[in-house]
C-alpha positions as CSV (number, residue, x, y, z in Angstrom):
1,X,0.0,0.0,0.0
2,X,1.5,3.6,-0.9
3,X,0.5,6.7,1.7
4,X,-1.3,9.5,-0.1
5,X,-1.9,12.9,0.3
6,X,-5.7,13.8,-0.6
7,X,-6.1,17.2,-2.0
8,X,-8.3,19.7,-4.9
9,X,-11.8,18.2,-3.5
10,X,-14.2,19.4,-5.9
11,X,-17.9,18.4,-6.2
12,X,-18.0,17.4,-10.0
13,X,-21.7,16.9,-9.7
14,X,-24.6,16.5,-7.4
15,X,-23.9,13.2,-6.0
16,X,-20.1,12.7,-6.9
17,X,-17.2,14.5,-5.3
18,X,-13.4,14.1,-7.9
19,X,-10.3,14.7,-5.4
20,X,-6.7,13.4,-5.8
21,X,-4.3,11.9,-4.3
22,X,-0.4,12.8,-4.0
23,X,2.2,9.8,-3.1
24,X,3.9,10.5,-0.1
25,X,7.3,10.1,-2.3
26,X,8.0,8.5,-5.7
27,X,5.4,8.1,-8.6
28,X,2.2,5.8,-8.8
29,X,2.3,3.4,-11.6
30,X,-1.3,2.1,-13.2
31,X,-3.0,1.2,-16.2
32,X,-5.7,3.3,-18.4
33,X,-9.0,1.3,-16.7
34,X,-7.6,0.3,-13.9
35,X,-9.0,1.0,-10.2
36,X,-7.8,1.5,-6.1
37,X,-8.7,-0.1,-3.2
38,X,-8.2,2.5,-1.1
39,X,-7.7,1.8,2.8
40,X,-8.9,4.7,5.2
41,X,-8.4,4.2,9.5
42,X,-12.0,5.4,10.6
43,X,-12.7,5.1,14.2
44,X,-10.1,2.9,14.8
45,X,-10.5,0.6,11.8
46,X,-9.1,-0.1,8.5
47,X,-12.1,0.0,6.0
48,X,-10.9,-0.5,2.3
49,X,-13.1,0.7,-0.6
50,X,-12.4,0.1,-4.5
51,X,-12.7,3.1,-6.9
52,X,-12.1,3.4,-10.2
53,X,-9.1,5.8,-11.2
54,X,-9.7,8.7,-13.5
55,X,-6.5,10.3,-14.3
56,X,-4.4,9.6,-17.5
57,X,-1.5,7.0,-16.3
58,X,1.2,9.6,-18.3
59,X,0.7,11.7,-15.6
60,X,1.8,9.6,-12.5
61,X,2.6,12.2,-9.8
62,X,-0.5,11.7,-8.4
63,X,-4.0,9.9,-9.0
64,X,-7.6,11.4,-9.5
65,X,-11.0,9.9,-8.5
66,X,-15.0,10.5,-8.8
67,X,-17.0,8.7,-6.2
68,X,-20.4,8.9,-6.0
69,X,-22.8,9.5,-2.8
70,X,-24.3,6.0,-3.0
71,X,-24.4,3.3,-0.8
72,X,-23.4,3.0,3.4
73,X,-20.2,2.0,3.2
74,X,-17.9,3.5,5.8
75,X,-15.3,4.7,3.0
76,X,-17.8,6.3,0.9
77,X,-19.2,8.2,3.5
78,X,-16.1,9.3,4.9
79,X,-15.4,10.8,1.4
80,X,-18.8,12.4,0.9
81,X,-19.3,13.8,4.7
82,X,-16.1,14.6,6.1
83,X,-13.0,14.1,4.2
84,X,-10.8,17.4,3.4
85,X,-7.6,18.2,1.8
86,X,-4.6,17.2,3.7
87,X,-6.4,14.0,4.9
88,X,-3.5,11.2,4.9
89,X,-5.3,7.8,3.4
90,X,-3.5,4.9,1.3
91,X,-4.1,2.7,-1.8
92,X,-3.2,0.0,-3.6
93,X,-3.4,-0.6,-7.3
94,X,-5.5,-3.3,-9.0
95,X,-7.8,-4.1,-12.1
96,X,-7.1,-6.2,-15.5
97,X,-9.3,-4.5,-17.3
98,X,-7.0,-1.8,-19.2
99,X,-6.1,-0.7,-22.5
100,X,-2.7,-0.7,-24.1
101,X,-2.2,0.7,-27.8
102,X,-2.6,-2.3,-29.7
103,X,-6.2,-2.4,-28.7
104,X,-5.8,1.2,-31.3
105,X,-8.9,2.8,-31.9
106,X,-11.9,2.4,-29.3
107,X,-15.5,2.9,-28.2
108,X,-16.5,3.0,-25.1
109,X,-19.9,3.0,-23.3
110,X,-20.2,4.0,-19.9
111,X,-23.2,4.1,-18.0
112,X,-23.5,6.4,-15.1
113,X,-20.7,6.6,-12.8
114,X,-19.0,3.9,-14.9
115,X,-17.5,6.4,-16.6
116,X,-14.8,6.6,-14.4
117,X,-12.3,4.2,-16.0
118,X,-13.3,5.0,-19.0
119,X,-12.5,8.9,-18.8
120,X,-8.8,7.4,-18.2
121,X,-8.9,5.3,-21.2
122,X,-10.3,8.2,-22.9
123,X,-7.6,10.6,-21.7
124,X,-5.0,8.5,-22.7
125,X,-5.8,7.8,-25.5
126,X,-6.6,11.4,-27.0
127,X,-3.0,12.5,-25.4
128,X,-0.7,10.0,-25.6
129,X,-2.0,7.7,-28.6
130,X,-2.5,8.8,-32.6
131,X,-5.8,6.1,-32.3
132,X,-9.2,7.3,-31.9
133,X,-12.0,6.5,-29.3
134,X,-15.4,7.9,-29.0
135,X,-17.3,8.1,-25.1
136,X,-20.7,7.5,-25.1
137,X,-22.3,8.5,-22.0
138,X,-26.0,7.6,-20.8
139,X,-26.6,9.3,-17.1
140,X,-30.1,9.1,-15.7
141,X,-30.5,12.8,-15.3
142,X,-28.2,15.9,-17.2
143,X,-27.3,17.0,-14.1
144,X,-24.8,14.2,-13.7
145,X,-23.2,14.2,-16.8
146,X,-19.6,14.1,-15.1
147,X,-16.5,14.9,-16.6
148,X,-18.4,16.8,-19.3
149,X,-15.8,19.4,-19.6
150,X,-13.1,17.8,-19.5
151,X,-14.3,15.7,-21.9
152,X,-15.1,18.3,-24.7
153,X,-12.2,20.2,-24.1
154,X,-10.5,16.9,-25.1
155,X,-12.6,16.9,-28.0
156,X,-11.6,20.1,-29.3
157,X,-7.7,19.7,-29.0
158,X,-8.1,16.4,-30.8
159,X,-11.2,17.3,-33.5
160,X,-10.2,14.3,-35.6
161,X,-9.5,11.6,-33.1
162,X,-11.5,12.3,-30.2
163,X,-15.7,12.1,-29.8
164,X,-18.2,12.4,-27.7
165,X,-21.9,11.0,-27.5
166,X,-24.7,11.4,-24.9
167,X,-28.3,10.4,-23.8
168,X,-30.5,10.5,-21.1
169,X,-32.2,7.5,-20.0
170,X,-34.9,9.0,-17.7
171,X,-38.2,9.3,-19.0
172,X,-39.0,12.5,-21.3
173,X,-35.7,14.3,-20.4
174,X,-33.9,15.1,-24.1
175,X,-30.5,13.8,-24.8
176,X,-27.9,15.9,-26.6
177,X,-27.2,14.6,-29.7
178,X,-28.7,11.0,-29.8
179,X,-32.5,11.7,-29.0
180,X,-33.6,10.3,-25.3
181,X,-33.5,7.3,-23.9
182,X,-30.9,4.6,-22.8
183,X,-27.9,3.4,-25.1
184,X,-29.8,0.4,-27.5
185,X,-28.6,-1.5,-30.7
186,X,-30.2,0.8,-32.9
187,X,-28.0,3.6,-31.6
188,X,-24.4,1.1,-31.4
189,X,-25.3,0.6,-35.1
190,X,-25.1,4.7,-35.9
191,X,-21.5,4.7,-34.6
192,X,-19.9,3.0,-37.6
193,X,-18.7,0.1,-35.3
194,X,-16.4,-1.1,-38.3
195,X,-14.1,2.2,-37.2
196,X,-13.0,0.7,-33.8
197,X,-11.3,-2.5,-32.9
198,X,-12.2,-2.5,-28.8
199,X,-14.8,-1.6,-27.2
200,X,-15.2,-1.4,-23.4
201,X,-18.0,-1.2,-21.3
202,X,-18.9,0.2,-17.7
203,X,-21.5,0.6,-15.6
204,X,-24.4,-1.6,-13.8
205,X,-24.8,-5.5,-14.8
206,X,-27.9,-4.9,-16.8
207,X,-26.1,-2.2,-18.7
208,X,-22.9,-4.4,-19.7
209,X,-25.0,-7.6,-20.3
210,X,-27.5,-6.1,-22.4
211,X,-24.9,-3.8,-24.4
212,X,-22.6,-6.8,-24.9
213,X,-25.3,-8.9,-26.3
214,X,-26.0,-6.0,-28.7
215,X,-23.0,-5.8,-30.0
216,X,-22.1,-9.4,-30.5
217,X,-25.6,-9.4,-32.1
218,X,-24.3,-6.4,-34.5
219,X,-20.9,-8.4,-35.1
220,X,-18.6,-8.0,-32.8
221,X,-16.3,-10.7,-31.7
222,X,-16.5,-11.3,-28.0
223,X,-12.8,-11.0,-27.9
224,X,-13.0,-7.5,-28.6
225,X,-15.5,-6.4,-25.9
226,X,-14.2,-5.7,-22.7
227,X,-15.6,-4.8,-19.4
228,X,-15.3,-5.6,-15.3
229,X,-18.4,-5.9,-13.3
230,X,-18.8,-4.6,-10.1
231,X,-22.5,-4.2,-9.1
């Protein structure tokens, strides 16, 4: 486990707070994808939490995060009701799920907060790859369109390589760009699938089961659809 500094606690939306953390000397190495168990002493007690990591690995001095205000668990709370800059916590890096280069250009679909790992990937890609990779985003609600920013920013440095799709899933709210509704097969097909070699998925079960079926049902080979589940 490395000792981290936490600092720049921002809330990024209504229910998710970003903040990141500093190594308390050296670098921290990680993936594009991957995520943290990160080990807090509350009360006491040790209570370990996994979150996803949303920084671009190029940039190793330290490590971003978005967690969102769901759930009882002690860490989450911690984070959402009384953590502040300066707190000392520490982490330890795991996940298989990642992308390396030769996975070249790249969709991914993120649902809700499982955008996290894939706002890495996305970063990575757009500034330390020449392949492309659109994000397409479905949220319940606009107001949690996280990363949104960033993301178009992104967009605009990279116009030819780097893209960005979203919709709204809850009931007569209108999407930008797509219409409304959730992420189906009918919208997969618009993306011109043939342009990317990987896709990877994240957010609830239903989300990744349902899109992976739809795009093995469009043609995708199973061995280029790649996801981790953790609801």
């Amino acid at each position: 486990m490395v000792s981290a500094t936490v600092c720049n606690i921002k809330q990024e939306t209504p229910s998710t707070k970003s903040f990141d953390l500093i190594p308390a000397s050296g670098e921290i190495h990680f993936l594009p994808g991957q995520w943290i168990d990160l080990s807090i002493l509350i009360n006491g007690h040790t209570e370990v939490a996994g979150y996803s990591i949303t920084s671009n690995p190029a940039h190793n001095s330290s490590i971003s995060l978005a967690v969102k205000d769901v759930g009882d668990d002690l860490v989450t709370r911690y984070i959402h009701d009384s953590m502040v800059d300066g707190d000392i916590v520490s982490l330890g890096v795991g996940g298989t799920c990642t992308y390396s280069s030769d996975k070249r250009n790249t969709l991914l679909l993120a649902g809700g907060i499982g955008i996290t790992p894939l706002i890495s990937i996305f970063k990575y890609i757009g500034e330390t790859t020449s392949h492309k990779a659109l994000i397409f985003h479905s949220v319940s609600s606009s107001k949690e369109f996280l990363f949104q920013k960033d993301i178009e920013t992104l967009c605009l440095k990279y116009p030819e390589r780097l893209f960005y799709k979203q919709t709204i899933s809850e009931k007569f709210q209108q999407s930008i760009d797509t219409g409304f509704g959730r992420i189906t097969k009918d919208a997969l097909q618009m993306l011109s699938l043939s342009c990317f070699d990987t896709v990877f998925l994240c957010g609830p079960n239903k989300f990744i089961s349902d899109l992976s079926e739809c795009l093995i049902e469009i043609g995708l080979d199973e061995s280029q659809i790649h996801y981790e589940k953790w609801w």
